[in-house]
Structure formats: C-alpha cells, structure tokens
DOTI-689565 format. One record per residue (C-alpha): x, y, z; residue number from 1; residue in three letters. Coordinates in nm, 3 decimals. Last residue first. Layout:
<batis>
xx: X yy: Y zz: Z k: NUM r: ALA
...
</batis>
This chain:
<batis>
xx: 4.066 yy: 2.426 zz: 2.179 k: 299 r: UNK
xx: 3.719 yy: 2.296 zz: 2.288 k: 298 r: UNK
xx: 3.478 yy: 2.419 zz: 2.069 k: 297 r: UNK
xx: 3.715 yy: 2.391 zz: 1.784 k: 296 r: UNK
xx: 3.804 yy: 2.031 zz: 1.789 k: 295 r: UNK
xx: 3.388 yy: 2.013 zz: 1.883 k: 294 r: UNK
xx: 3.305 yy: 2.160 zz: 1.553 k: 293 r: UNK
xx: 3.562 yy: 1.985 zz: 1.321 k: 292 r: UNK
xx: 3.467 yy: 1.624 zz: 1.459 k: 291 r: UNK
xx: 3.086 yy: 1.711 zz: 1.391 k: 290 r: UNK
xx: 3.200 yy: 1.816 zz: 1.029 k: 289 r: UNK
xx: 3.404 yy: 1.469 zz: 1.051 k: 288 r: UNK
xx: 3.111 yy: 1.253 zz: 1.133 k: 287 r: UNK
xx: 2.949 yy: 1.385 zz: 0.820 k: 286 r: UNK
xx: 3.223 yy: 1.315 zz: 0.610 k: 285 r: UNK
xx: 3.191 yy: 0.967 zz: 0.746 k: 284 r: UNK
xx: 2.809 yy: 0.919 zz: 0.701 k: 283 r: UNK
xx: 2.819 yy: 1.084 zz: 0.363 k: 282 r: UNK
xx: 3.112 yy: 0.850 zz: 0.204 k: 281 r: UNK
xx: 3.461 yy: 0.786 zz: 0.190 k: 280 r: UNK
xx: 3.595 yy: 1.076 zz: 0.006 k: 279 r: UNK
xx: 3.950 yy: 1.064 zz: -0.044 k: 278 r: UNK
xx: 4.309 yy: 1.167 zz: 0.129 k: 277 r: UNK
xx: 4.631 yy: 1.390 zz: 0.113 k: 276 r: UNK
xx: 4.903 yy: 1.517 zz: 0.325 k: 275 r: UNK
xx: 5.207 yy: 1.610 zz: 0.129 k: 274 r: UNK
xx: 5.234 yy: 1.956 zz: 0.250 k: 273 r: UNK
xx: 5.140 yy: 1.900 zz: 0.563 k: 272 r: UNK
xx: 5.426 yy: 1.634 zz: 0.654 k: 271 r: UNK
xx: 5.672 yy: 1.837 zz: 0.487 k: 270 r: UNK
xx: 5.566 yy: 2.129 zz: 0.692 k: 269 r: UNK
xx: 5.543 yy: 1.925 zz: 1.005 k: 268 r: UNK
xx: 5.904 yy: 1.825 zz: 0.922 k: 267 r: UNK
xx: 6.090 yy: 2.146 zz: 0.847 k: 266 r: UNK
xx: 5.932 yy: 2.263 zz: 1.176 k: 265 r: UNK
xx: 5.598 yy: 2.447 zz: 1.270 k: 264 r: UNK
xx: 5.431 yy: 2.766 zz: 1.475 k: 263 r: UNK
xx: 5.115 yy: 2.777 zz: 1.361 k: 262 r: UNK
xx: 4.854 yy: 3.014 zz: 1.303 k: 261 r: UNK
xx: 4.500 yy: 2.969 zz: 1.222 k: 260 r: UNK
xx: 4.328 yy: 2.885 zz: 1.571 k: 259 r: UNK
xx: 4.510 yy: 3.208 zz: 1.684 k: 258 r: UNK
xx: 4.458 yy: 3.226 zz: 2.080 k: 257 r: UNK
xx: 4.743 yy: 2.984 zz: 2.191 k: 256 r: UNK
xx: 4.925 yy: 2.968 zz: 1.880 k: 255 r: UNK
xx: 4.893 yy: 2.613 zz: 1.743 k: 254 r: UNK
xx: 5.179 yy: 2.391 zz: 1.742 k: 253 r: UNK
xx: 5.059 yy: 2.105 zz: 2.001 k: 252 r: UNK
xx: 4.664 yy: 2.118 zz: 1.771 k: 251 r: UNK
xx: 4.924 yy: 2.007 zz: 1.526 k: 250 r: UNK
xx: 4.797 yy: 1.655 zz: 1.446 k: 249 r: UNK
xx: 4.481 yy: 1.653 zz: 1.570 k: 248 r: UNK
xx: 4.412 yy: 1.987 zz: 1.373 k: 247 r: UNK
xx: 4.555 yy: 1.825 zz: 1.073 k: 246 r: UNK
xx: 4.299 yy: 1.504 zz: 1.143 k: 245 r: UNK
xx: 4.002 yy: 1.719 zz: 1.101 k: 244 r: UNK
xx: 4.058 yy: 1.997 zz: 0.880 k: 243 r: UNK
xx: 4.136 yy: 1.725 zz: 0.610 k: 242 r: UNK
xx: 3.811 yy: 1.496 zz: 0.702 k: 241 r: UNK
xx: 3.605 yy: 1.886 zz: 0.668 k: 240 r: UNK
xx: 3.796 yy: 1.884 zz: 0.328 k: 239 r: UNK
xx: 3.703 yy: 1.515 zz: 0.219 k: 238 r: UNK
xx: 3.874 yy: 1.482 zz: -0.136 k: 237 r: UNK
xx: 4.167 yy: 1.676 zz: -0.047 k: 236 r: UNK
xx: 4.403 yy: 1.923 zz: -0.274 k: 235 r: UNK
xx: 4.695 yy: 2.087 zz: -0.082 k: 234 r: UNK
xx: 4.845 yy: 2.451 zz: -0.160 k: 233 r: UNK
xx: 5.175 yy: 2.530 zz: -0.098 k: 232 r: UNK
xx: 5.431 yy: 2.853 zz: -0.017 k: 231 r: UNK
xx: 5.170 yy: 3.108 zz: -0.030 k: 230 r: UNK
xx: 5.321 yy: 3.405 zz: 0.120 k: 229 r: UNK
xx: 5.143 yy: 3.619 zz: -0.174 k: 228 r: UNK
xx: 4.930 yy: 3.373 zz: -0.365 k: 227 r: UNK
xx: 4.592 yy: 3.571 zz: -0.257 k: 226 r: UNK
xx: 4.347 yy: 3.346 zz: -0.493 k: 225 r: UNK
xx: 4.371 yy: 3.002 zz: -0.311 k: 224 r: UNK
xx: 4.207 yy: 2.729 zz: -0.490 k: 223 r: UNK
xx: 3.826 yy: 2.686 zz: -0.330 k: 222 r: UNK
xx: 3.632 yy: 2.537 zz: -0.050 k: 221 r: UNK
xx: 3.845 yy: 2.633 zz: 0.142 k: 220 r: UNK
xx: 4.108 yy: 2.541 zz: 0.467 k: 219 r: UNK
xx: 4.375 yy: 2.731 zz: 0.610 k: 218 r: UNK
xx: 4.680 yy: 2.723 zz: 0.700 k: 217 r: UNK
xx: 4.909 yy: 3.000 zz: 0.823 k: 216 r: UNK
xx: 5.262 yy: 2.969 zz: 0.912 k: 215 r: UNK
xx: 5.546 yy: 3.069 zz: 1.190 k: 214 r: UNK
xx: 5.883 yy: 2.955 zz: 1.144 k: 213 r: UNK
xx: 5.992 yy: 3.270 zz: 1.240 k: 212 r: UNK
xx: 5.806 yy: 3.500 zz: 1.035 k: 211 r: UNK
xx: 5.473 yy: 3.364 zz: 0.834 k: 210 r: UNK
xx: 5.437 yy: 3.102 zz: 0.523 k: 209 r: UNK
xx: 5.109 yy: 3.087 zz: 0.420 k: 208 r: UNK
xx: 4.965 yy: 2.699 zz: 0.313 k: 207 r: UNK
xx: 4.593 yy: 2.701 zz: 0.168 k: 206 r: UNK
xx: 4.431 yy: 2.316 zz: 0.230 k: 205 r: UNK
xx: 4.184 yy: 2.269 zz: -0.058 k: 204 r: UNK
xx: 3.853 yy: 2.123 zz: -0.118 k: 203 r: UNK
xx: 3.621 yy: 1.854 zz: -0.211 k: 202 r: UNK
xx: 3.292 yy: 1.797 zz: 0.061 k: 201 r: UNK
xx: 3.099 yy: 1.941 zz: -0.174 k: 200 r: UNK
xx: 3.188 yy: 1.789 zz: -0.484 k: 199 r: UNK
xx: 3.165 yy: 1.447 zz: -0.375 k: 198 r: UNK
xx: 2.858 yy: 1.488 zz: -0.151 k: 197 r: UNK
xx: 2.697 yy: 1.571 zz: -0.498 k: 196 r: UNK
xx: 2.834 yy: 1.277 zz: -0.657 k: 195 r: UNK
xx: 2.667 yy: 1.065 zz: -0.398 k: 194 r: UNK
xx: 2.342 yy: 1.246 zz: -0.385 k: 193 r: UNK
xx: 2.365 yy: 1.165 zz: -0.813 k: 192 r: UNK
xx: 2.479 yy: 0.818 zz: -0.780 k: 191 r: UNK
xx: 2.211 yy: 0.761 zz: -0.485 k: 190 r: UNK
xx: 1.919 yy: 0.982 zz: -0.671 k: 189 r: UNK
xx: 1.918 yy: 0.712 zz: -0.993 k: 188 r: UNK
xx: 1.911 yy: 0.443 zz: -0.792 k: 187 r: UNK
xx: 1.609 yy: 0.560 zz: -0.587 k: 186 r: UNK
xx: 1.460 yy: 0.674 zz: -0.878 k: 185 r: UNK
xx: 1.452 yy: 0.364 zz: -1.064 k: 184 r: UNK
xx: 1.327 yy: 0.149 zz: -0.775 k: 183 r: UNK
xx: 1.071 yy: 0.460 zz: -0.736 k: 182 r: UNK
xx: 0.987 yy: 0.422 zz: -1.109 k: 181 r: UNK
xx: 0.924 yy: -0.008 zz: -1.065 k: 180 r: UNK
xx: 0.719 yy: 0.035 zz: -0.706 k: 179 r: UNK
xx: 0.520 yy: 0.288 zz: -0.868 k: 178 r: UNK
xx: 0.438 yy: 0.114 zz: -1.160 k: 177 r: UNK
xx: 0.361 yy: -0.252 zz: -0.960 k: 176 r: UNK
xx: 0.125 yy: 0.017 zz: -0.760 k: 175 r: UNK
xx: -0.021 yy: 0.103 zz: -1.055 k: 174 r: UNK
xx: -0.012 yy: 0.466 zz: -1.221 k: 173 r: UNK
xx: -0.045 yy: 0.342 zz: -1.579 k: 172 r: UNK
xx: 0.311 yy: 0.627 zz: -1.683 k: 171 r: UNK
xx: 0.499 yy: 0.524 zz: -1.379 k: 170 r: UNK
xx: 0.754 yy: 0.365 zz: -1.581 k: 169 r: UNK
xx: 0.807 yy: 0.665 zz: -1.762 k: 168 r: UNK
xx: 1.093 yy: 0.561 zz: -1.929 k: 167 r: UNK
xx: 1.319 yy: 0.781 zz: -1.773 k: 166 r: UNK
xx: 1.174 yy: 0.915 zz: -1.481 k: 165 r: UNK
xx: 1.026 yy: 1.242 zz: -1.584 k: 164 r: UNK
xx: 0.664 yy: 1.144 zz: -1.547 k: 163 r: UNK
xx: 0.756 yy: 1.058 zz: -1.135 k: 162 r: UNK
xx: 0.801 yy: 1.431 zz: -1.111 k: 161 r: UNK
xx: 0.456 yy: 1.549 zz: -1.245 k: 160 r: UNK
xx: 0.261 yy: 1.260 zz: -1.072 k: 159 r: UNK
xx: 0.474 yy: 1.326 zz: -0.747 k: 158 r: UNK
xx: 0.398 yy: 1.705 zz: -0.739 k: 157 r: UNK
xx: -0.002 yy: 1.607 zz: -0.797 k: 156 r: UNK
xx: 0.038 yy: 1.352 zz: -0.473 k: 155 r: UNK
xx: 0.207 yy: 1.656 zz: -0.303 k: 154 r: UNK
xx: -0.074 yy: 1.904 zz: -0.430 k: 153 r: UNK
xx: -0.343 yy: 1.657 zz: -0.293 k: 152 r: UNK
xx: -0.108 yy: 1.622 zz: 0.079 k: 151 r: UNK
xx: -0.125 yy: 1.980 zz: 0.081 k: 150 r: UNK
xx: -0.516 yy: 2.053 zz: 0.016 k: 149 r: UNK
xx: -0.590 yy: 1.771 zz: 0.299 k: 148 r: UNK
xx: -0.320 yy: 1.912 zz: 0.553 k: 147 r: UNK
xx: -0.421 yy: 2.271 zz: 0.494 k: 146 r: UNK
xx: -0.115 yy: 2.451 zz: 0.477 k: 145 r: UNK
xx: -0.112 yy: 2.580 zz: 0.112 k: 144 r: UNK
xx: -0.420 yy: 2.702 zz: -0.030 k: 143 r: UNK
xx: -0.819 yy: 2.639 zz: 0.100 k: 142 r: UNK
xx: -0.972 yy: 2.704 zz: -0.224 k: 141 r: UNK
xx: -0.767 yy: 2.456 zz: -0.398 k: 140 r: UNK
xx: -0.394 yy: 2.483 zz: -0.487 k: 139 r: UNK
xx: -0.186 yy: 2.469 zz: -0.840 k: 138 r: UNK
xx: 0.032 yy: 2.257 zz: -0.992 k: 137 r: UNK
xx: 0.202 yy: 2.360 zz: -1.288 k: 136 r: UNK
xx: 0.545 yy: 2.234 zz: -1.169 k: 135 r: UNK
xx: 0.712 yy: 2.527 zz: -1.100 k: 134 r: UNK
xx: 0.413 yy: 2.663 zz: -0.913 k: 133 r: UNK
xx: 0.399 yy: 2.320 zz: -0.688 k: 132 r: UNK
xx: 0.789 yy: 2.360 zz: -0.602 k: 131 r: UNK
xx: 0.715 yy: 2.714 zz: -0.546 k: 130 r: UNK
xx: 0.376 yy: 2.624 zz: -0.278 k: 129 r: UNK
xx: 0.609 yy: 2.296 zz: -0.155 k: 128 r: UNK
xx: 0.882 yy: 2.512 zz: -0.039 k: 127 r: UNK
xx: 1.212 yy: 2.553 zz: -0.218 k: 126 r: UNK
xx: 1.502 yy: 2.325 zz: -0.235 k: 125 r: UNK
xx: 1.786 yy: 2.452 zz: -0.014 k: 124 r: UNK
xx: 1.963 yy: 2.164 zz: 0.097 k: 123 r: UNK
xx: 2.032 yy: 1.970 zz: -0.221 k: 122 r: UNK
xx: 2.182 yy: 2.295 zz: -0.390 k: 121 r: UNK
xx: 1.953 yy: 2.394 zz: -0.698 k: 120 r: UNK
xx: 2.174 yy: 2.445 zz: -1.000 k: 119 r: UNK
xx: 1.843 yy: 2.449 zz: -1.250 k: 118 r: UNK
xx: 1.953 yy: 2.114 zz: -1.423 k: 117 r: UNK
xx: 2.010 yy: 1.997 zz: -1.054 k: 116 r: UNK
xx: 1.672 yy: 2.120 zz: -0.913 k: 115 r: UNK
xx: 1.445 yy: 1.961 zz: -1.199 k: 114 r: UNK
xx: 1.449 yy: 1.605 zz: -1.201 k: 113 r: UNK
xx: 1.697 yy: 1.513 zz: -0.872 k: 112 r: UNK
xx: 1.618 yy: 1.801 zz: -0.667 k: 111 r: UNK
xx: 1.258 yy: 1.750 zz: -0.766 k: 110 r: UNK
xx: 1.265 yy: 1.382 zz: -0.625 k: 109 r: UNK
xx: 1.430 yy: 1.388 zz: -0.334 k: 108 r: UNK
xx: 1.185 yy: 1.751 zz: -0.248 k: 107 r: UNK
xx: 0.897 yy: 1.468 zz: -0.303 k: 106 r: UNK
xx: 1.058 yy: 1.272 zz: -0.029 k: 105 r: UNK
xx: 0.974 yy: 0.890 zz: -0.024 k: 104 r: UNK
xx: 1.012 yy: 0.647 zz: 0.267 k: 103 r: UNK
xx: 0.993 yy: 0.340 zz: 0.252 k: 102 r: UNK
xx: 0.845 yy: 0.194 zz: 0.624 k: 101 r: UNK
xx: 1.007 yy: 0.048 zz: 0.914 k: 100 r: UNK
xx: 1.084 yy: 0.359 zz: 1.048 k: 99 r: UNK
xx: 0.723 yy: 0.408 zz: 1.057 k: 98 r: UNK
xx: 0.720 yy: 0.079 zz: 1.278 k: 97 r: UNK
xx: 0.497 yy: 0.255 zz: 1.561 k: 96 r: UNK
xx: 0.275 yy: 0.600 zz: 1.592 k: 95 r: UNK
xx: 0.313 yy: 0.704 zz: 1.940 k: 94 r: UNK
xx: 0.289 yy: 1.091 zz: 1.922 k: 93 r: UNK
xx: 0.658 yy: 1.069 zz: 1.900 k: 92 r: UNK
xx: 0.643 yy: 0.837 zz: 1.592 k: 91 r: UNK
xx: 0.426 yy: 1.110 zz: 1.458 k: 90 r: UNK
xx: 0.645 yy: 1.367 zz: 1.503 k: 89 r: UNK
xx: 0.944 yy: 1.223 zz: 1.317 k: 88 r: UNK
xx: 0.755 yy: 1.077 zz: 1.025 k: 87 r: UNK
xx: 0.584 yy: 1.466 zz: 0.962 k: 86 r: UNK
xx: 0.927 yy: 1.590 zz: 0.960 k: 85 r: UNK
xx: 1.110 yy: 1.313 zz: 0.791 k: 84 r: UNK
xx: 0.870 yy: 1.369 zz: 0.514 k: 83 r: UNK
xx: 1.013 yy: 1.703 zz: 0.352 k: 82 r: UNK
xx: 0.722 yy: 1.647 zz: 0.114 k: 81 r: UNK
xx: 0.525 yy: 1.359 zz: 0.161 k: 80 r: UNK
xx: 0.511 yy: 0.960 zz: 0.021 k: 79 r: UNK
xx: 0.507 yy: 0.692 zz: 0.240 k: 78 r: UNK
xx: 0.539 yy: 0.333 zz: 0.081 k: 77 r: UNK
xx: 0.479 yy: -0.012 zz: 0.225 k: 76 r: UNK
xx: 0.158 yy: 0.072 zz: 0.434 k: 75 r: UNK
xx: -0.095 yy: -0.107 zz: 0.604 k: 74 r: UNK
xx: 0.085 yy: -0.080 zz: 0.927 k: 73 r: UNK
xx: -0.006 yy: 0.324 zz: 0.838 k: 72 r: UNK
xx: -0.397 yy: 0.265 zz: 0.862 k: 71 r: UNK
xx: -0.394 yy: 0.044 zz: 1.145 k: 70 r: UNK
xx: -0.207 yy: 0.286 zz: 1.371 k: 69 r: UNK
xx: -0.447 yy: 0.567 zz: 1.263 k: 68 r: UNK
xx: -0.738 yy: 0.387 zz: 1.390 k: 67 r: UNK
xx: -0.528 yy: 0.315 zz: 1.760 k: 66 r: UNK
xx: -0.393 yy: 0.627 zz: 1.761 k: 65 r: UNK
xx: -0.744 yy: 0.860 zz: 1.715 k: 64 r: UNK
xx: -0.767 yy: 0.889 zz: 2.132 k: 63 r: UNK
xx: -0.441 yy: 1.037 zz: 2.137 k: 62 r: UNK
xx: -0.487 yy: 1.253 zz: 1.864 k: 61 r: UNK
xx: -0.729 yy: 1.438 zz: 2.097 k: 60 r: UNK
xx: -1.082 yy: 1.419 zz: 1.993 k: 59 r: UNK
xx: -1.250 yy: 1.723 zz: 1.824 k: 58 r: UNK
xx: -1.474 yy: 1.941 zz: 2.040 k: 57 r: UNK
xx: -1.265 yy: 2.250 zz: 2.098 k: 56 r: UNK
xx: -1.056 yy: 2.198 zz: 1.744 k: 55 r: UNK
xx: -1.195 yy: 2.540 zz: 1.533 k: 54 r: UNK
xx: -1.190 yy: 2.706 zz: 1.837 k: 53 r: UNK
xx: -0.845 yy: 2.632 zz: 1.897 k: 52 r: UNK
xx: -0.753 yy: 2.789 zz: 1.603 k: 51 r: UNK
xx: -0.691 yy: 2.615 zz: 1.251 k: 50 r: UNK
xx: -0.502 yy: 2.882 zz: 1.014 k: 49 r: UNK
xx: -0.211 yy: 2.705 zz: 0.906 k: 48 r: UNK
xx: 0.081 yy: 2.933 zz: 0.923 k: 47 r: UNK
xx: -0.103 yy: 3.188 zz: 1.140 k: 46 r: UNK
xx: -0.253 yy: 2.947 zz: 1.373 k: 45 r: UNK
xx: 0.119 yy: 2.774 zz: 1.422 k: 44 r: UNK
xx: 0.255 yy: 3.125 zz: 1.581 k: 43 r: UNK
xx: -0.119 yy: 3.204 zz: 1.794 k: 42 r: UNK
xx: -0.080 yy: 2.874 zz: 1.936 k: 41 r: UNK
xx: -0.314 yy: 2.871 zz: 2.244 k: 40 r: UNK
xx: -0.398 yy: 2.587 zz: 2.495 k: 39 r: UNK
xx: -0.115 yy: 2.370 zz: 2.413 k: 38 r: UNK
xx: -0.082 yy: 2.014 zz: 2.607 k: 37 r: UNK
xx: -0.358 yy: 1.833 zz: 2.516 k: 36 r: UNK
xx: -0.458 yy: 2.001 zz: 2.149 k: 35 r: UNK
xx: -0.748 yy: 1.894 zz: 1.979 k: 34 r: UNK
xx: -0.775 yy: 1.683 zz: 1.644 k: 33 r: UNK
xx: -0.885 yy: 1.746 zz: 1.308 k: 32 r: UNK
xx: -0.898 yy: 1.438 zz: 1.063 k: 31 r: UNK
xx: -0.860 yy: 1.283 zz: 0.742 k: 30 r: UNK
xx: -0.800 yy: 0.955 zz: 0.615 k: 29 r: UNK
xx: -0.837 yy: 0.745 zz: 0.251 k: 28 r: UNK
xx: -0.879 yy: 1.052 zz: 0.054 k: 27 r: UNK
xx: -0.851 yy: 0.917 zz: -0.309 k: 26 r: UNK
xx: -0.645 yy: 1.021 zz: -0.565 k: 25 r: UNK
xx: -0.485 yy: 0.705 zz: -0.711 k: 24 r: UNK
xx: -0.158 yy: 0.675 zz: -0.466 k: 23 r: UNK
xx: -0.384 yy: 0.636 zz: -0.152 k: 22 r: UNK
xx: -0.433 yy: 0.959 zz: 0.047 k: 21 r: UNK
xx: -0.383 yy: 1.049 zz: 0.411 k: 20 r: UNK
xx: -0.452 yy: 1.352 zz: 0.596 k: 19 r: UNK
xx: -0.343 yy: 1.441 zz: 0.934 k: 18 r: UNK
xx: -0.429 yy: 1.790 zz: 1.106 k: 17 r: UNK
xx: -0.353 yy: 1.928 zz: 1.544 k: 16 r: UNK
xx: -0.099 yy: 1.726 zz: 1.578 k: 15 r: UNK
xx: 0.123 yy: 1.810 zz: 1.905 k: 14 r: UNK
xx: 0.435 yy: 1.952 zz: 1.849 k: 13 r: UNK
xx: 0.584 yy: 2.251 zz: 1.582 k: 12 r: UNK
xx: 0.421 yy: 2.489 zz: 1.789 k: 11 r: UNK
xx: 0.083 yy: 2.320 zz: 1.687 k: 10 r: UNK
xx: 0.105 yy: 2.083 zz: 1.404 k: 9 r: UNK
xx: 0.004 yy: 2.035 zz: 1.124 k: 8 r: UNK
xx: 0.026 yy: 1.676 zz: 0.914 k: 7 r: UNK
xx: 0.072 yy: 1.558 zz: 0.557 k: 6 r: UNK
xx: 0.061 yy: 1.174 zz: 0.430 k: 5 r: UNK
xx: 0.054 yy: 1.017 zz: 0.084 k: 4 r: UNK
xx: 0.029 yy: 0.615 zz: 0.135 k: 3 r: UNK
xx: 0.147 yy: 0.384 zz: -0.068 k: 2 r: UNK
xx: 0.000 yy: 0.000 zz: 0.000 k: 1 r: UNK
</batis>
C-alpha cells in the first residue's frame, strides 16, 4: 500500500491535522484533532489557520492512535514532502514501525528532475507552494497549509516528477508502476546524492608562510586566490576529514589564541604539504564536520 501523508502541528508539536491519500487520488484519512498540552498557538494558527476554536470538540490525537495505527501498518510506501518531519512527530505521538516503512521525499525527487539542471543545492530546495508553481500545480480554495489541500498538491507534485523518470515507468499509475519508477529513482538519486557529496565535501588546504617559522593554514572550499606568502596549496577529497585530522595533528603547534597560526618545523611542513586523502562517504564526512566543531569548541 502507498500512502501520501501531511500533518500540522501546533508549535511545531502536538498534531492538530493528518490527511492520508492512496496513490490514485482518493482521501483514505482525514482528521482534526485537539490540542492536550497547548492551549493557544497564535505562531502555528497563522501558518495554518486552525484555532483552537476550530478543534474545541475534536478528539485528541491520542484517542485517534489506535485507527491511525492500522492505517499506516498497512503501508509499504510513504510519500510527503520534507517527510522526515511529519515521520518524526508522529512516531513521537506514538505511531509505531514508521521507520520500518519506505520512505519517499517529493523535495528527493525535484532536486533530482528539476533542481540539478536548474543548479539547486540539495539543501535549499524551495517550499512545496514554489515547487507546486514550477510544476504547474496549483492549490484549492483552501491554499497551502491545509493538511488535505497539501497532501493533494504533493500527490499532484509526485505525478509530475515521477513522469520524468526515464521511461516513464509510472506512466499506468499502478502500484507494480510505482514500485518499478521509485526502484529507478532511488538508484538514480544515490549516484547523483553521492556525486553531490563528492563535490561538496572537495577542497583545498591554503599553506602561508609567516616570520619565524610561523605559518598559516587554512582550509576552502576553493584554490587560493591571494598567492602572496603562499608557499603550498593541498588538494583533499574530504575537506572537513582534512581539517580534522591536521588539527589533531598540530593542535601542540597552534598559537594559543590564533586557531590559524602555527608555529611548525621542516618536518610538520613536509608532513602537511604532502598530506592527502579521499571521500569515503556521507556518514563519514558527516562525522568529521561534527569532529571539526567540537576540535574547535574545545581548543
């Protein structure tokens, strides 16, 4: 079963919306629900517009769990935009096995057919309402943040983006046809998300020669432009990994004070200077950004 989900919340908490649709247009669950914990939520009521007025006699979401449960254990596939969101909160409001589930990201998929063509970095992909307007989509009476109008335009968004996966093997809309384009998708966005990683974790280590055995290193993104006092430049395939393991290895010769500056010998320079390394993969370079942050947290 694929289910299309979209939830409000109130102060980015409780659920206050869910709707649910099947992959062929239908409404399969919808539902208001009140508040335990929140009285007001003047923030979340402008977003989505559902005051506590509007939810005085509804049923907490609490009381909805078990019914909701047995709609989402049904489920192979679910399909939202920015989904990890809407997963994440309603495993804390005691939904179980959703990380069990496949889970599909519309923004995955518009990054990968239309935000790399149109330079899009992974991590800034626009909103569903300008993903939905780039796409031809457009919203019902009740516009964006409505859970029921939102999880429509998502299933719409998929339709659109799922037609541009070569050979259109969505093109009957069956489940075997959605299980066959997201199989293609999903190996299609790993060489792509991988190759992106690639380039950004790439970069350079910029050497600058001081007074008194005294240099400079830093670490971009980028060659270095300002060549004056630069006496070697170092080309690394996981920067943040780079940053990482010189620091460890001269955090003894930094300047007390100058998280730049070094003071180094004829053999820590040779030793920088012919440092090099790869890419492993996400999870690693990842682990080395956190690395980066606490070495200089704590130095």
């Amino acid at each position: 079963m694929i289910l299309f989900i979209d939830a409000e919340f109130v102060d980015n908490q409780e659920v206050i919306e869910l709707s649910v649709w099947s992959h062929d247009g239908k409404e399969v669950y919808h539902r208001f629900f009140r508040p335990e914990g929140i009285d007001e939520w003047p923030i979340s009521e402008g977003v989505h517009h559902i005051s506590p007025e509007d939810v005085k006699d509804c049923e907490p979401f609490g009381k909805c769990r078990k019914e909701i449960q047995s709609i989402f254990d049904k489920a192979e596939y679910i399909v939202g935009f920015a989904t990890s969101g809407d997963i994440a909160h309603l495993t804390k409001s005691g939904i179980r096995g959703l990380d069990k589930k496949k889970i599909i990201d519309i923004k995955h998929l518009f990054w990968l057919y239309v935000g790399i063509e149109r330079d899009y970095d992974f991590y800034a992909i626009p909103g569903l309402t300008r993903v939905a307007e780039m796409l031809g989509v457009s919203f019902g009476e009740k516009g964006a943040h409505s859970a029921s109008e939102d999880t429509l335009v998502t299933l719409k968004c998929f339709n659109e983006l799922a037609s541009m996966i070569p050979g259109n093997p969505y093109s009957e809309k069956t489940e075997e046809g959605f299980v066959k384009a997201m199989d293609r998708f999903q190996e299609d966005f790993a060489i792509a998300k991988d190759a992106y990683e690639r380039r950004k974790a790439h970069g350079w280590i910029h050497v600058y020669k001081g007074e008194g055995g005294v240099y400079k290193i830093l670490f971009k993104r980028k060659e270095p432009e300002d060549t004056r006092q630069l006496i070697g430049k170092v080309e690394v395939g996981d920067l943040s990994k780079a940053e990482s393991e010189i620091l460890g290895m001269f955090q003894r010769r930094m300047i007390q004070g100058r998280r730049t500056i070094f003071r180094l010998t004829k053999s820590d320079l040779k030793r920088l200077l012919t440092y090099r390394n790869e890419y492993g993969d996400e999870e690693e370079h990842s682990l080395n950004k956190k690395l980066v942050q606490l070495q200089k947290m704590f130095r």
